[in-house]
Phi, psi and omega in degrees: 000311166326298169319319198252352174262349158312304203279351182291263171330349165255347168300306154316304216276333165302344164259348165257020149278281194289009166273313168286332204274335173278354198102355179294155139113172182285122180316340172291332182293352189286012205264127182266188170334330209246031203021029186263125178245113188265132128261087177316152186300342176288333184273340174310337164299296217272024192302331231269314187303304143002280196314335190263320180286123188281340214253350180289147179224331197249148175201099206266095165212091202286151199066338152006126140233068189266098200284000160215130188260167194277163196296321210286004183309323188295339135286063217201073178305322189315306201291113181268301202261190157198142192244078185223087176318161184352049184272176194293339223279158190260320184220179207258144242244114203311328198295348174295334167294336168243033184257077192259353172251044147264134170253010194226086189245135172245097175280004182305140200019075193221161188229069162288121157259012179209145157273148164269156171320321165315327155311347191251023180247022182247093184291342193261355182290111182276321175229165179208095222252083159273018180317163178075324192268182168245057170250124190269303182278130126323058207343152171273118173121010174310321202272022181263020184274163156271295170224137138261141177238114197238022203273182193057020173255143206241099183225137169283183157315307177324286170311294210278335167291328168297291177325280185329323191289325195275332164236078195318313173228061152255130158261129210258101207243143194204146168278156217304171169263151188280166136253080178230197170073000000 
């Protein structure tokens, strides 16, 4: 009888391994301890779902290709960082404007070329990973971030002397200065 409730239980427990490992199941559980939930790009149809889950802090979703995000991401009281590399979106995405408790956003190689002035209204926000993008400017009221990271942006010395002026105690991460402009 032992045996056969073993074997019941690892049976059990291999099909709701392979049910989250497949995309099943509730999304929330796809969150590990620590509350960071990869949403694969196959997987980007359940974003909505997301939105539900309380225990998320971290929400990774790179490669996406998804040109927009849905509004209820904005509740998500939890949610420190959002991570979406090299995801599809083109411009910078409004539901992010009420995202006020994050401090952590990566917008890297996405093909944003501008922040709007509304971006300086996620006071908590510490760093911003624009590797990649064509975003040239910084918003004015910007400078209460810690780091940007702007490398891979084709900005001359001049733009990069400027910037550095304009934001004094942001540290500012930049690729070699170009000779264009």
């Amino acid at each position: 009888m032992q045996l056969l409730r073993e074997i019941f239980l690892l049976t059990a427990l291999s099909l709701i391994s392979i049910s989250v490992f497949a995309g099943g199941g509730d999304v929330c559980d796809w969150a590990d301890e620590d509350g960071v939930l990869k949403l694969k790009p196959k997987h980007a149809d359940r974003l909505e779902e997301v939105c539900a889950c309380e225990n998320v802090r971290v929400l990774i979703l790179k490669k996406t290709p998804l040109l927009k995000l849905p509004e209820c991401l904005a509740e998500m009281q939890n949610l420190r960082s959002l991570d979406l590399t090299k995801a599809a979106l083109q411009r910078f995405p409004d539901v992010i404007f009420r995202m006020y408790s994050l401090e952590h956003i990566s917008l890297a190689h996405t093909k944003i070329e501008y922040l709007p002035d509304e971006a300086a209204d996620l006071i908590n926000l510490k760093s911003i990973d624009l590797r990649g993008t064509g975003v040239e400017v910084l918003p004015d009221g910007f400078d209460f971030v810690k780091t940007v990271d702007m490398r891979l942006i084709m900005l001359s010395k001049k733009e990069q002397d400027e910037l550095r002026a304009r934001f004094p105690r942001t540290e500012i991460y930049l690729s070699s200065p170009c000779h264009c402009h």
